[in-house]
C-alpha positions in Angstrom: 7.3 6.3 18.5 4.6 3.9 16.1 5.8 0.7 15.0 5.3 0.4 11.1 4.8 -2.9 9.2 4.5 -2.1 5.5 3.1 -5.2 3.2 4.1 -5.4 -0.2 4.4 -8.0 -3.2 6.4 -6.4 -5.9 9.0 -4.3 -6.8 8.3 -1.9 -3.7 8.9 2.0 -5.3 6.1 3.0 -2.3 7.6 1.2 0.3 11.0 2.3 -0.6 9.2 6.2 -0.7 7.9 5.3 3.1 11.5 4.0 4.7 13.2 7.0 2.9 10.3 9.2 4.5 10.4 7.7 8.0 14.5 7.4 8.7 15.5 10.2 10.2 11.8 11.0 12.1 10.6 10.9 15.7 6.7 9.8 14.8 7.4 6.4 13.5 10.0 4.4 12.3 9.6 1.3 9.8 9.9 -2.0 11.8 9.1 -4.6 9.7 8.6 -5.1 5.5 6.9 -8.1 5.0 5.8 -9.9 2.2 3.8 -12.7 0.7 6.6 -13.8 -2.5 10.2 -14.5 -1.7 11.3 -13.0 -5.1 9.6 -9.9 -4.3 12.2 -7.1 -5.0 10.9 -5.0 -2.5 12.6 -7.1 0.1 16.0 -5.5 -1.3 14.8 -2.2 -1.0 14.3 -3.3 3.2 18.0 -4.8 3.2 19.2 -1.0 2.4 17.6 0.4 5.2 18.3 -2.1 7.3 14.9 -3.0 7.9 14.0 -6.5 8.7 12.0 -8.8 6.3 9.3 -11.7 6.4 7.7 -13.5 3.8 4.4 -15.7 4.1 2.9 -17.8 1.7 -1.5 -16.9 1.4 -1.7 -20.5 3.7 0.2 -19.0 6.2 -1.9 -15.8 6.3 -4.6 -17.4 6.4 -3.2 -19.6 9.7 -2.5 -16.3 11.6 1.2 -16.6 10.8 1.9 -13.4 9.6 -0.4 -11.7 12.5 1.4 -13.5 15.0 4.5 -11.5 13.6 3.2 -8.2 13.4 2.3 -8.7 17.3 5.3 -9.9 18.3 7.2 -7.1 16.3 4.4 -5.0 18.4 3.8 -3.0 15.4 1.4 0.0 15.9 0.3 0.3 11.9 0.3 -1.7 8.9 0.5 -0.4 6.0 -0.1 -1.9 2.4 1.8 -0.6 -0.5 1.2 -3.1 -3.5 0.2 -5.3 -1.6 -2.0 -8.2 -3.4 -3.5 -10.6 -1.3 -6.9 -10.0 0.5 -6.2 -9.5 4.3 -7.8 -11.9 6.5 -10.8 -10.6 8.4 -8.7 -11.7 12.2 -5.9 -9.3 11.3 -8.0 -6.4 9.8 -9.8 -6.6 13.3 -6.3 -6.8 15.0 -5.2 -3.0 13.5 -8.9 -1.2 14.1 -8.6 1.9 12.1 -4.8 1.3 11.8 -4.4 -0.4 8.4 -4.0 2.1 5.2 -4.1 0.8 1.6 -3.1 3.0 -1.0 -4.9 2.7 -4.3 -4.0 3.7 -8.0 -7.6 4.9 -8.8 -10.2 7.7 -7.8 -12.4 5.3 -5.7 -14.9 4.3 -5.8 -13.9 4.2 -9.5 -12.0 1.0 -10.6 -11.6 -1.0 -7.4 -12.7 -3.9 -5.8 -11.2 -7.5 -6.8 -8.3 -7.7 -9.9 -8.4 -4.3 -9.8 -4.7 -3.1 -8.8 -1.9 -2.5 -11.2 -1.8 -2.0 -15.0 -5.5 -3.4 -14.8 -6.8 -0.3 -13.5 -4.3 1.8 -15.5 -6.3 0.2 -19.0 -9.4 0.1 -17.1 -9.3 3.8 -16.8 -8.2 4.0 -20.6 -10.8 2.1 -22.0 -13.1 4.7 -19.4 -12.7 7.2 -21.6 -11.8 9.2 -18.2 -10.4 12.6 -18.1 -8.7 12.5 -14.7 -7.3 9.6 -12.4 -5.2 9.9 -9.2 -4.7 7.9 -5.7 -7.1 7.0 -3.1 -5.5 6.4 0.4 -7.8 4.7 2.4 -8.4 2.6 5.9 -8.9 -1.1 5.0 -12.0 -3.0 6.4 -13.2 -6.5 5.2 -14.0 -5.4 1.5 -11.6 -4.9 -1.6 -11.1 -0.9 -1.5 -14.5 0.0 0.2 -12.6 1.2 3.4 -12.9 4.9 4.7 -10.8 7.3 2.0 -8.8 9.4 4.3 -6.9 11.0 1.2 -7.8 11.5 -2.7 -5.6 13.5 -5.7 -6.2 13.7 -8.8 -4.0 14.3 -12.1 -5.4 15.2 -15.6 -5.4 12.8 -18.5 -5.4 13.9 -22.5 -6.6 11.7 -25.6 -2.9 10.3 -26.0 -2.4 9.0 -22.6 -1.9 5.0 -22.2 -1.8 2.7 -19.5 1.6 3.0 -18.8 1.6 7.0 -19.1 -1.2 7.0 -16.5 1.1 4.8 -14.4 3.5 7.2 -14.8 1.4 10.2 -13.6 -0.3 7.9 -10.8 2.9 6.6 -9.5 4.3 10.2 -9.2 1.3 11.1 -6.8 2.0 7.9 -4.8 5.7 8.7 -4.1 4.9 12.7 -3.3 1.7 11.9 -1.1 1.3 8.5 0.7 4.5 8.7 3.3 2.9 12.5 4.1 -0.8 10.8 4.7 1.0 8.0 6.7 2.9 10.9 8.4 -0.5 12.6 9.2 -1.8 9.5 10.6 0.4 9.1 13.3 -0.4 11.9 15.2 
């Protein structure tokens, strides 16, 4: 059975999708959600599913702290869901084609740095664009320019806003991403 890490900074509705997704199955099982801010609610969802927790600061990252903690928790694949700090170079070459990102755009639309979030939600807005959706992708040394392994798409109308694309988008997170993660495994 994988070893799972997922890495978040926020609330954690993805995360939360994955441990719901991975608690009853024989592939993999949910080992470790770690995170880089203390307050991060997403480290509540964890405490439900009795999954253990870690929190980092970007220093500590940056020291190999936090992939000195993945090896010892010998975890198999990382996964980032909301997760807003750039990942060192040393632990992105620790998980060779075993670190997924999950992104609220069509790449290779509306990523790269500052790009997460409601910011891509009004970026796509203010794009005039006519469809959004997820990109699921392996993460490599660049701000969402690693391989897509998954891609859907929803319509968007005149009267959609930010936050009713966020709506839509987040509903193709929850149904898709712990199925891609699922497929991944093997």
């Amino acid at each position: 059975m994988k070893r799972l890490a997922i890495l978040a900074s926020g609330s954690g509705s993805n995360a939360e999708k994955i441990m719901e997704h991975f608690q009853n199955s024989s592939k993999g099982e949910i080992a470790l959600v770690a995170s880089n801010k203390s307050d991060a609610f997403v480290l509540e969802r964890a405490k439900k599913f009795g999954v253990p927790t870690f929190t980092f600061s970007r220093k500590e990252m940056e020291a190999g702290v936090l992939l000195s903690k993945l090896q010892e928790e010998k975890i198999d694949w990382v996964i980032l869901a909301g997760f807003l700090l750039k990942i060192p170079d040393e632990l992105i070459r620790a998980f060779p084609n075993r670190m997924v990102n999950i992104h609220p755009a069509l790449l290779p639309k509306y990523g790269g740095k500052g790009m997460y979030g409601m910011h891509v939600h009004e970026a796509v807005k203010a794009g005039g664009d006519t469809e959004t959706g997820i990109t699921i992708h392996l993460v490599n040394e660049h701000y969402d320019e690693g391989k897509i392994i998954f891609q859907a798409a929803t319509s968007l109308s005149a009267e959609d806003t930010p936050e009713t694309i966020a709506q839509k988008v987040h509903a193709l997170e929850h149904r898709y991403f712990p199925e891609v993660i699922d497929s991944l495994l093997g």
